[in-house]
Each structure stands twice: as C-alpha cells, then as structure tokens.
N, C-alpha and C positions, 0 to 999 in steps of 0.2 A: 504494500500500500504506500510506502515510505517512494517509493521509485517513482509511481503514477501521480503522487503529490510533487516531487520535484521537477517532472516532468512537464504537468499542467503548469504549476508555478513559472518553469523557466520558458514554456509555451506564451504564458500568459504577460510576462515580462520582455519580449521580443527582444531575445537575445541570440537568437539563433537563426539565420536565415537560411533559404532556398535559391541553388543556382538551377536554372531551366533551359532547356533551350531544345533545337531539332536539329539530327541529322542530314545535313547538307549534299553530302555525296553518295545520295541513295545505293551504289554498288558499288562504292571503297570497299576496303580490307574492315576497317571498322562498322559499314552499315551491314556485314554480313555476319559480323559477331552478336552486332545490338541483337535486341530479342523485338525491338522499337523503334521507331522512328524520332521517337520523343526521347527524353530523357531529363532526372531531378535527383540532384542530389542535393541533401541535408548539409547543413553547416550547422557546428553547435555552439561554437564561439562568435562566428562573426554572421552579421548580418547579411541579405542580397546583394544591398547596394556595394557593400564592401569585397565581398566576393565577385561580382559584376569588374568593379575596378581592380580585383588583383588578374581575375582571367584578361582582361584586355591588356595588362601589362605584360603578362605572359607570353602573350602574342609577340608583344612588340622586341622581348628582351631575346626571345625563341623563335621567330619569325617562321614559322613551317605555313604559307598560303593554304597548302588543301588538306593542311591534318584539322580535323574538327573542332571544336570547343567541346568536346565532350572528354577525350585526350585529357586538355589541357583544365580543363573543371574538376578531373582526378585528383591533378596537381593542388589545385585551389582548397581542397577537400583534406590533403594533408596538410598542407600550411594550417587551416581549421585545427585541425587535430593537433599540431603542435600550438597553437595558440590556448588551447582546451589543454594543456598539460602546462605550459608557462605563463601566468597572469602578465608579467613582463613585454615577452612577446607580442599578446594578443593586441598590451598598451600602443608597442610599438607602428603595432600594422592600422589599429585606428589611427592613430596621430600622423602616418605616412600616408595613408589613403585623405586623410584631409588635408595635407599640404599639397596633391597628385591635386584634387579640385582647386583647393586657396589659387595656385601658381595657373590653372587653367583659368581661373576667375569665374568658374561653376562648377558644372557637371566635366570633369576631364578626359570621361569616354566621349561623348561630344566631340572633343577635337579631332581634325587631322589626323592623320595619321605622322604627317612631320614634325606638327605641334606638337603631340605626343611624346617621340622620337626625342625632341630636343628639351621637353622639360626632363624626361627620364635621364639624358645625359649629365645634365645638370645636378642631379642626384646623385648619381653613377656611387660616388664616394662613403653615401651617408649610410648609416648604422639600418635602416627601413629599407633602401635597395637589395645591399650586401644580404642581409638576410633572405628577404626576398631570391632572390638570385641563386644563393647558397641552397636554400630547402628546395628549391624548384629546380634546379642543375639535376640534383640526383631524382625525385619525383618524376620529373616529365620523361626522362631516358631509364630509366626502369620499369617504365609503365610493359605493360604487354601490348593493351592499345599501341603506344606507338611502335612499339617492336614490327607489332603487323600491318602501322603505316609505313614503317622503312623496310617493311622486306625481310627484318631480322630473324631467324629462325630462335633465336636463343641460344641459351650454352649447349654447346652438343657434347661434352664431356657424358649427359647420363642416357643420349642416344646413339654412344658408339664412337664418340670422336669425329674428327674433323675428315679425316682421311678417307672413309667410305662416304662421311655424309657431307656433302658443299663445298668439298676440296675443289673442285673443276665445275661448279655449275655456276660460274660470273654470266650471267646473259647482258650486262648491261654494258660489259667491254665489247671488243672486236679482237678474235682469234690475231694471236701474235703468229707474224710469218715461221716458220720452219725452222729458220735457218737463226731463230733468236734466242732457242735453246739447244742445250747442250746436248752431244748424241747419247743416248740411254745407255747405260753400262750392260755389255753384253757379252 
C-alpha cells in the first residue's frame, strides 16, 4: 500500500514526466523490432519538457539524421534514472535545461538547428554539458537499438568468434584487387 501511496503522491506532485513520440522510418532496423509505431516512455525524475530538451540535444551533440528519437529517448531514460539515484545530478540537468531556454530567450527546441548548435558550443565546457555528454556517450552506443541502426551485430565472442562469423562479410566496401594481398601460404 506504502508503494501505490508514493506513487499517487509523486503522480500527483508532477515530478515525473513522459517522452512520446512515432516511428519515422516505418521499415528501418528499428520499426521492425518496435512491437509499435508509437512509443512512451516514463521518466521518474524529470519532467516532459525536460526530457523533450535533453532528446533534442542529443540529437545535436550525436547527430545520426535517420536513427529515431526513440534510440535516443532510451538514452534520455537513463540520464532519468541517474538523476533518480543522485538528487545533485537531477539539480544539475534542471538548472542546465533552463539556461538551454534563458540563452534561447524561450523554448530552445524552437530554434534552428545552428542556433542550437552554437549555444551548445558555448557550453561545451560546463559541468551540465560534460555530464550530459558523458552519461549519453556510453547510453546511446550500447543501446541495441542502435546496434541494429548501424549494422552492428554485437560481441561475437558468445557466437563463435569473429572468424566464422563477419570476418569477410564488409558489403559496404568494394572487393580489394588481387594483387593487394599477400599469396596464401601453401
């Protein structure tokens, strides 16, 4: 009962928001994993609006055009999660996502993409980017989503090693001439 009172309660005190959104590239790698076209995930620490604003900076710091917001909503979802484990943190990411608007002079999703761009630089250094930047470096490329927007099969060490599995299957180079490797030992 303790659980569903603190639940309601932190319900009721809108401390927690929802990132939303649809998948874009109905037959990516991603829209055939979704079960959805839609997709929502919970935040517990931060609000919409703030997750709103840390996905779009993700974009800009990660820049992948055709990987989804849903990918990068994962990421957003851990930062959450570490902001729900350090009260510090969580301080940090509000107080950054409102200087992200102060410096836009509103809403800073709103802007440009350059505007954007160039107030992020402008931060580049501060304690609220670095972070940023830091939890989501490892988040967004550990993802398995993106694994299966880039192609990545994953570790093949527990399906047999390199050697049988992807040693030779580059499709995205062009066969090197003949004569650019060395004759096979025989």
């Amino acid at each position: 009962m303790s659980d569903l009172a603190l639940s309601r309660r932190r319900f009721l005190q809108g401390s927690g928001g929802l990132l939303m959104g649809t998948l874009l590239f109905s037959s990516g790698p991603i829209a055939l994993l979704a079960p959805s076209q839609s997709w929502a995930l919970e935040l517990t620490t931060l609000d919409s609006a703030t997750g709103q604003r840390l996905l779009a900076m993700l974009r800009r710091i990660y820049p992948h055009d055709d990987m989804e917001d849903a990918v990068y909503a994962l990421t957003v979802k851990d930062i959450d999660s570490k902001a729900s484990a350090d009260p510090g943190l969580a301080e940090l990411l509000k107080k950054g996502v409102a200087d992200l608007d102060a410096r836009a002079g509103g809403d800073w999703t709103r802007l440009d993409e350059a505007r954007q761009v160039a107030i992020l630089e402008a931060i580049q250094d501060q304690p609220f980017f670095t972070q940023v930047r830091a939890i989501a470096v490892n988040s967004l490329y550990s993802n398995e989503l993106a694994y299966h927007h880039f192609g990545y099969e994953g570790a093949s060490f527990p399906k047999g090693g390199y050697l049988h599995r992807g040693f030779n299957d580059l499709s995205w180079l062009p066969n090197p001439p003949a004569d650019a490797s060395p004759a096979p030992y025989g």
